[in-house]
C-alpha positions as CSV (number, residue, x, y, z in Angstrom):
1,X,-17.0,3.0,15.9
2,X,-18.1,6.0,14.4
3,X,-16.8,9.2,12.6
4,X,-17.4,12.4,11.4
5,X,-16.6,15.3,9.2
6,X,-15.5,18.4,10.7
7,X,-14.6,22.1,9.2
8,X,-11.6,23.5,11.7
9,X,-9.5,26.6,10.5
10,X,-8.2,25.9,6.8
11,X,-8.7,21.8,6.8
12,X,-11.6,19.5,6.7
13,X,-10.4,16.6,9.7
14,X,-11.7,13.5,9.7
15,X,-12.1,11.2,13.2
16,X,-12.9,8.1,14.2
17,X,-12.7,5.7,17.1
18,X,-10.6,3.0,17.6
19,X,-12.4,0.5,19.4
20,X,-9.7,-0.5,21.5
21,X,-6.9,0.3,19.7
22,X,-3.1,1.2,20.8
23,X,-4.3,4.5,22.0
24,X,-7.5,3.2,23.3
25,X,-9.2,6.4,22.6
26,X,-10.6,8.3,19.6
27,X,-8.6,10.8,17.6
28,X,-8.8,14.7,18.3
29,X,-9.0,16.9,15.5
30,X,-6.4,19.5,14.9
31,X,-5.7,22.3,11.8
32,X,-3.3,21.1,9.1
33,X,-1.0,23.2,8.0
34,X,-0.4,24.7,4.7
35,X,1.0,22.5,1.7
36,X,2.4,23.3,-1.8
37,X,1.9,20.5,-4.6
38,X,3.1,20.9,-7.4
39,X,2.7,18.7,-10.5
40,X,5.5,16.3,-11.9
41,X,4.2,14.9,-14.9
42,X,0.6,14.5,-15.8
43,X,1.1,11.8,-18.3
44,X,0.1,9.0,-16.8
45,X,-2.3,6.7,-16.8
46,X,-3.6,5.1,-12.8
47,X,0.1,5.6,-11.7
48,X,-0.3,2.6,-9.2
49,X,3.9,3.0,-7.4
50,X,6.8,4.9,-7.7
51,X,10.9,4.2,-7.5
52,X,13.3,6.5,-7.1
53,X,16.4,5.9,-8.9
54,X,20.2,6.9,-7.6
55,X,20.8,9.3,-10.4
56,X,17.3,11.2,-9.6
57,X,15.6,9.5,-12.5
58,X,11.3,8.0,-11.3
59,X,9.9,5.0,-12.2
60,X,6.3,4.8,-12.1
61,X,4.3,1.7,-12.4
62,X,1.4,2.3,-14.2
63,X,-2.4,-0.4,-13.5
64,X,-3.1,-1.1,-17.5
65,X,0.4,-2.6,-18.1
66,X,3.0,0.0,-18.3
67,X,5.8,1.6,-16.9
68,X,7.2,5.2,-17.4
69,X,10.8,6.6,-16.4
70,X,10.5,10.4,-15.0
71,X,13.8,12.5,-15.9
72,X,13.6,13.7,-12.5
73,X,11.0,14.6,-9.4
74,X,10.6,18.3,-10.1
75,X,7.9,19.6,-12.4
76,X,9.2,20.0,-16.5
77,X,10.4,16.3,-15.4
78,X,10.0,14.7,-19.2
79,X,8.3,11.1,-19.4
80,X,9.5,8.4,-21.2
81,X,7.6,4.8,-21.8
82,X,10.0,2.1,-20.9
83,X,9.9,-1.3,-23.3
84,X,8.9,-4.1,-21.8
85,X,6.8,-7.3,-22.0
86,X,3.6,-7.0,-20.3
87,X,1.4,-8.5,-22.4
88,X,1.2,-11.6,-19.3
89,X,-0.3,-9.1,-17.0
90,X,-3.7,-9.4,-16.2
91,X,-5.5,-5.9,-16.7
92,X,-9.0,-6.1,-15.2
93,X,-10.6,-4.7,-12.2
94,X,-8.1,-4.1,-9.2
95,X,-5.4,-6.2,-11.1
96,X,-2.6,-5.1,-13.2
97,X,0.8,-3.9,-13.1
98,X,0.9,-2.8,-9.4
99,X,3.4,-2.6,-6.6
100,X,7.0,-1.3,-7.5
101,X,10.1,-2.0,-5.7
102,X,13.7,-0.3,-6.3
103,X,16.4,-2.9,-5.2
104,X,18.7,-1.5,-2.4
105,X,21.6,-1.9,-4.9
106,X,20.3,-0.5,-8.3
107,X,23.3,1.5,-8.9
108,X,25.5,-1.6,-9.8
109,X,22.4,-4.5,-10.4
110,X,19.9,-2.0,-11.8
111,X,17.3,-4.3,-10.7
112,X,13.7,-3.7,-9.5
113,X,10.5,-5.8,-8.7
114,X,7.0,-5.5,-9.5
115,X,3.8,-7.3,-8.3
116,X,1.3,-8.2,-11.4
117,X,-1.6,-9.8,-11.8
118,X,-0.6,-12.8,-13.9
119,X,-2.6,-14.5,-16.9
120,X,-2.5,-17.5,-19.4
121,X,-4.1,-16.9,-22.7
122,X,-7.0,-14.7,-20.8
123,X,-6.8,-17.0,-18.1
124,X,-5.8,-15.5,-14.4
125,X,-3.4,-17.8,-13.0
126,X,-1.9,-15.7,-9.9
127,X,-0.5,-12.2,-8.3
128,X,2.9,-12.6,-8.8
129,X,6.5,-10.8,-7.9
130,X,8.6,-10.2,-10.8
131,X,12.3,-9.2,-10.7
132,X,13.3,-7.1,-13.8
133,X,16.7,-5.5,-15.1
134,X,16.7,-2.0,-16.5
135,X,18.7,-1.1,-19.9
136,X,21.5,1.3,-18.8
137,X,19.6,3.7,-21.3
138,X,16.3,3.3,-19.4
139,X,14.4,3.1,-22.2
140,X,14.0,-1.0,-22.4
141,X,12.9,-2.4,-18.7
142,X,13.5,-4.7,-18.2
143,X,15.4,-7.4,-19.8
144,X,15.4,-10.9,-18.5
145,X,12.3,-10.8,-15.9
146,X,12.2,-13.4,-13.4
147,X,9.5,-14.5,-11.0
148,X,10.7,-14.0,-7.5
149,X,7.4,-15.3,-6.1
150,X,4.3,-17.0,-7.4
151,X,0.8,-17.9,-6.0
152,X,-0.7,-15.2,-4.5
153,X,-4.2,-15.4,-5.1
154,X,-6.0,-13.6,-7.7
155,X,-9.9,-14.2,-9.4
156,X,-10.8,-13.0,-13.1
157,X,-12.4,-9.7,-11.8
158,X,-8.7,-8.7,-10.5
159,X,-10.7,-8.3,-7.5
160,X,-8.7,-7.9,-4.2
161,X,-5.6,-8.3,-5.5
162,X,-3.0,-6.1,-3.0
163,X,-0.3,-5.6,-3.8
164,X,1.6,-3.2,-2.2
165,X,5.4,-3.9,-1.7
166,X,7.8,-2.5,1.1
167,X,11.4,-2.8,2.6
168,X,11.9,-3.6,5.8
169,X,14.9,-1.4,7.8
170,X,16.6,-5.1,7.9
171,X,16.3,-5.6,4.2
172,X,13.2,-8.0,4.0
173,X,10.6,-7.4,1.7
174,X,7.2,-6.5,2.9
175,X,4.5,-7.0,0.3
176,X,0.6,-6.8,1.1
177,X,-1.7,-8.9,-0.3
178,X,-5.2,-9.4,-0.7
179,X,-7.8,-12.2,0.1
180,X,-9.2,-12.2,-3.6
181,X,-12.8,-12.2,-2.6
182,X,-11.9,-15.9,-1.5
183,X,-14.3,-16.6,1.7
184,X,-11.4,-18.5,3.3
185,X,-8.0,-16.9,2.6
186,X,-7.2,-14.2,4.8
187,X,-7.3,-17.0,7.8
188,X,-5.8,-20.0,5.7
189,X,-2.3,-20.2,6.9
190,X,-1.1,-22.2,3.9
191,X,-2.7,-19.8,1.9
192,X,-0.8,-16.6,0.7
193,X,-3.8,-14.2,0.4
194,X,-5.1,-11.5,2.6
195,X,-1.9,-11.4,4.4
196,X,1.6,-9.4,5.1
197,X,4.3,-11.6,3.7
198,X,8.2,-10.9,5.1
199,X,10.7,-12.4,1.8
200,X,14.5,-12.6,0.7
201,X,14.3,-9.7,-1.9
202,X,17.2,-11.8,-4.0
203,X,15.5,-15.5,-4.0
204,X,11.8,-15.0,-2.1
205,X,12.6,-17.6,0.2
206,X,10.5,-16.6,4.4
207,X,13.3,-13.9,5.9
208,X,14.7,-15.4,8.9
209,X,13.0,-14.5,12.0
210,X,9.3,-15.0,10.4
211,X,6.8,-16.1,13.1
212,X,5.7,-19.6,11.2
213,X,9.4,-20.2,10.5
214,X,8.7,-24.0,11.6
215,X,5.6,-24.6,9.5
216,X,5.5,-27.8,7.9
217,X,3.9,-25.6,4.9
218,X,6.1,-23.9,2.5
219,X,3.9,-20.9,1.9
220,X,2.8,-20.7,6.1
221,X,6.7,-19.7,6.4
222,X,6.5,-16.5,3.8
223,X,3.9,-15.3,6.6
224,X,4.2,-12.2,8.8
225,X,0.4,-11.4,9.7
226,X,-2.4,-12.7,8.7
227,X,-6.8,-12.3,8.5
228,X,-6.3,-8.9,6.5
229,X,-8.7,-7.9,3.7
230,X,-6.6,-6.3,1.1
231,X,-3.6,-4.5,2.1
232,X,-2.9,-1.6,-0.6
233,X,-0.7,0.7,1.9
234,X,3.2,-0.4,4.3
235,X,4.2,2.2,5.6
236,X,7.9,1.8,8.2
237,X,8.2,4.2,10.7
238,X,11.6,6.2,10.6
239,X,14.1,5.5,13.5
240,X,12.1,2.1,14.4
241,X,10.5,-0.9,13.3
242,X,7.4,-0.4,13.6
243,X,5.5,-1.1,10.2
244,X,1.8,0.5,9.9
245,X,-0.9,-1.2,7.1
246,X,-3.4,0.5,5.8
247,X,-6.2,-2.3,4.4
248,X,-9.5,-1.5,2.6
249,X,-13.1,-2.6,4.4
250,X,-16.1,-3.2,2.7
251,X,-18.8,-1.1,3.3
252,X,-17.1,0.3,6.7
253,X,-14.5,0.6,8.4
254,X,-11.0,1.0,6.4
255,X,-8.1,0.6,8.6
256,X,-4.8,1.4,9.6
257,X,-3.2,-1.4,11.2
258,X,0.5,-1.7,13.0
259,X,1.5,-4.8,12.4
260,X,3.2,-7.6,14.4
261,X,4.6,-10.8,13.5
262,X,2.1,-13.3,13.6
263,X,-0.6,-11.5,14.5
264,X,-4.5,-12.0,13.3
265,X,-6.1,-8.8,12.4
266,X,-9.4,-10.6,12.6
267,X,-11.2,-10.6,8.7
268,X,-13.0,-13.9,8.2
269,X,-16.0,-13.5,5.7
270,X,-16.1,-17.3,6.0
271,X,-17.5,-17.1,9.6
272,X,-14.8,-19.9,10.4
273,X,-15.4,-21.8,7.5
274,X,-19.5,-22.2,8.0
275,X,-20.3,-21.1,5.0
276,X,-19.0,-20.8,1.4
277,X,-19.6,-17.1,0.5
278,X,-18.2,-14.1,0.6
279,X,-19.6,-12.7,3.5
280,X,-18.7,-8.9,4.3
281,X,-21.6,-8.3,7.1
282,X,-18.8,-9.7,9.2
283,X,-16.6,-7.3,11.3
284,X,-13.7,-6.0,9.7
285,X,-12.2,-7.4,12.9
286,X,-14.2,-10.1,14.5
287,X,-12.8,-9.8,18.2
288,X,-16.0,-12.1,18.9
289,X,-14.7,-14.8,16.8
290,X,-11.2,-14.1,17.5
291,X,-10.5,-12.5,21.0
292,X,-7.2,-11.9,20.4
293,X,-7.2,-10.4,17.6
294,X,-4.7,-7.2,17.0
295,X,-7.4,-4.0,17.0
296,X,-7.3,-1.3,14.6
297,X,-5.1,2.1,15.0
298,X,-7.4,3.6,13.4
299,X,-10.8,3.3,11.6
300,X,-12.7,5.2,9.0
301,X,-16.1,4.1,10.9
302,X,-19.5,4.1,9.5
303,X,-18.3,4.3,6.0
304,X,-15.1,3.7,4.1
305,X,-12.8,6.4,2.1
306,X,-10.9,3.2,0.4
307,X,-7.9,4.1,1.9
308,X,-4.3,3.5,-0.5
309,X,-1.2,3.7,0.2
310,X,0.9,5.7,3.0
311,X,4.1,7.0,4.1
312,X,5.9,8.9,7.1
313,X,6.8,12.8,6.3
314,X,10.2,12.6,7.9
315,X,12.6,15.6,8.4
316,X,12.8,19.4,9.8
317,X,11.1,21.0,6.7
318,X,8.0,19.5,7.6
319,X,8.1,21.4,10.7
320,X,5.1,20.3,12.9
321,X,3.9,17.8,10.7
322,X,7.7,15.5,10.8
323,X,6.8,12.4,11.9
324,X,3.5,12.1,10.4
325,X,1.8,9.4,8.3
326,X,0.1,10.4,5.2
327,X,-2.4,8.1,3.6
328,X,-3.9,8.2,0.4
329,X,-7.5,7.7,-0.3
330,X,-9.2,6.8,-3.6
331,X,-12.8,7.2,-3.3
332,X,-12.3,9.9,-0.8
333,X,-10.3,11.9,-2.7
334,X,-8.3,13.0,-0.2
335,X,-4.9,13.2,1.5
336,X,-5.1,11.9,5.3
337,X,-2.4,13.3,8.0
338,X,-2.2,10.8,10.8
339,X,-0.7,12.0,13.9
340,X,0.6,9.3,16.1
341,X,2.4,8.5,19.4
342,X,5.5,6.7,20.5
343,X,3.1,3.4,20.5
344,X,1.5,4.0,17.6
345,X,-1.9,5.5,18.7
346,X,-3.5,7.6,16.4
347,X,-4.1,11.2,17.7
348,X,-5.5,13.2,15.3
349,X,-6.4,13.4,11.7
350,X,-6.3,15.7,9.0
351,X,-7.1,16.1,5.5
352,X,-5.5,19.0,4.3
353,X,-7.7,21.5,2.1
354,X,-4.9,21.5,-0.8
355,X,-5.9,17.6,-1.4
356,X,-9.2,17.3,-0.5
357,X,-11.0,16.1,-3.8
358,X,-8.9,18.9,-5.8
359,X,-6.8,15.9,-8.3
360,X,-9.3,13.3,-7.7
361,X,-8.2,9.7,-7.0
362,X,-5.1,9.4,-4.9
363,X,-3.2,6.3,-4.9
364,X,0.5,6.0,-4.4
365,X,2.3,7.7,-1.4
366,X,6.1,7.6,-1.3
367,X,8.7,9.8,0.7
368,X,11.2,10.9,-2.0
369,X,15.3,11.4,-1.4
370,X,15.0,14.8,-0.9
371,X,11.8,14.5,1.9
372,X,9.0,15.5,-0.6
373,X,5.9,13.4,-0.5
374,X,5.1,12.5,-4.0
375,X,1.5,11.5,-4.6
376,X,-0.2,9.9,-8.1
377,X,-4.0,10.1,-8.9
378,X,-5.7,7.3,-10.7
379,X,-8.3,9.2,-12.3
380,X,-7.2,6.9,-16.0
381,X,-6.8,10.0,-17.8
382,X,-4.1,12.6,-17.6
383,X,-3.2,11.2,-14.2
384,X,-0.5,13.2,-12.3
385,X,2.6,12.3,-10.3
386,X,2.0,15.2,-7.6
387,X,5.3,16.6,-5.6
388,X,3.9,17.5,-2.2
389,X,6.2,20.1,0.9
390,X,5.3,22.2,3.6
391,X,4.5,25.6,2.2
């Protein structure tokens, strides 16, 4: 694989092969078109998700351990810090308060879930799902917070730790997870680490239909995909089921991967168990070691951007670019516009000039209700929540 930068018209594009990917063939390059951002709130600090709320209220998770409710998605929104306990979270490296999820029927249950890095007096213990209620007068969380799903793997660093968290069109919960630096885990079936996991949103039990439904092992059932490196971006395609990853690489090759039920996506630093470190000369996806592995959509190539989260721009205002994923990047700086065919091939790429290193860090990516993209940085001071349309 390999990529490069390119200046065309008012937007610098990025390309890169695919090494037999859907398409089969590399990425053209094509102008983006014009976007205006505008700024929500900048008083956050690493906004790491956001929730929309029926009522038009935000909640945004926040990596050091806190969570802010947004009086709305325009700018002038005002912020308000939300009471809760988090002093069990582990805040260190990659780990913290993470992925956000706003339960299908918050209007009645007010009930959303989080993913956290988990301690016990200093000690990390697990990435964890936790189910919290929020005070009718939004300024307590979360009363009564209940794990919904324990055991993900997690080191002291919070290195690796995911944890992105997604509904399915059928109601499942998608949450991506990452291998912890852990040699072994992204190809240890009974393991829950670098993986896509498909859960009951109410009780975390596998949803029905999972691939490993008839493992013996408890965990091998929560399992959708598997040999992934650490999954920060699920994205679902609108009017389908088609559910596009987007997974960090080491020194190369960041990916965006559409991802099939039990499916390898080939990341094994343990070269099959022969050896005990953390190996990242391997492939990204070892098609040597595993033939049939499922190949990348697309590839960042000879270096890595550290690519985030993502999300589809769905609807007519977004004029040529409806039906495009946007990706996030953190040490890139930059928005990414994927263009992509009926099978999911990647055709182009841009990075539009309005977010290309101009607000830093860019983590979370989420379509809002009213078909805004809505963007944080995770700079750690002054970060924004970003409101982003088709100018």
């Amino acid at each position: 694989m390999n990529s490069r930068l390119a200046v065309i018209g008012v937007a610098v594009l990025l390309t890169a092969g695919c090494a037999g990917g859907v398409g089969g063939t590399a990425p053209s390059t094509s102008p983006a078109p014009g976007l205006a951002v505008e700024v929500v709130t900048d008083k956050l600090t690493h906004g790491w998700e956001i929730g929309f709320l029926p009522g038009g209220q935000v909640l945004v998770s926040q990596r050091p351990g806190r969570l802010t409710l947004l009086s709305g998605s325009k700018p002038g929104a005002t912020a308000t810090e939300v009471s809760a306990d988090f002093a069990d979270v582990l805040v260190r490296g990659e780990g913290g308060l993470m992925g956000l999820v706003v339960h299908p029927d918050f209007a009645t249950s007010r009930k959303f879930t989080t993913c956290q890095t988990h301690q016990q007096g200093d000690r990390a213990v697990d990435v964890r799902l936790v189910t919290w209620t929020l005070a009718a007068d939004g300024r307590s969380a979360a009363r009564n917070p209940e794990p919904l799903l324990t055991g993900l793997p997690v080191i002291s660093s919070g290195r690796h730790s995911g944890c992105r968290l997604q509904l399915a069109p059928d109601g499942a919960l998608l949450v991506g997870t990452g291998d912890a630096a852990q040699p072994a885990a992204a190809q240890d079936r009974q393991g829950l680490g670098g993986k896509v996991l498909r859960i009951d949103l109410n009780n975390g039990a596998p949803a029905p239909g999972n691939p490993f439904a008839a493992a013996g092992n408890a965990r091998e059932r929560l399992i959708y995909s598997f040999g992934h490196r650490n999954v920060q971006g699920l994205a679902v395609r609108p009017g389908g089921d088609q559910v596009f990853a987007a997974e960090h690489g080491p020194t190369r090759d960041d990916e965006v991967n559409l991802v099939k039920a039990g499916a390898n996506y080939g990341w094994d630093p343990s070269q099959g168990g022969t050896v005990t470190s953390y190996d990242e000369s391997v492939p990204m996806t070892d098609t040597e070691r595993f033939p049939d592995a499922a190949p990348a959509v697309w590839s960042s190539g000879a270096s890595t951007v550290a690519v985030c989260a993502a999300d589809f721009l769905s609807g007519a205002d977004w004029g040529e670019l409806d039906g495009v994923l946007a990706m996030t990047t953190l040490k890139g700086s930059k928005l990414l516009l994927l263009s992509l065919d009926e099978a999911g091939a990647v055709k182009s790429v841009a990075a539009p000039k309005e977010l290309d290193d101009t607000h830093g860090r860019l983590r979370a990516a989420r379509r809002g209700p009213d078909g805004a993209l809505y963007v944080t940085t995770s700079n750690g001071t002054g970060d924004k929540l970003l409101r982003i349309t088709r100018r």
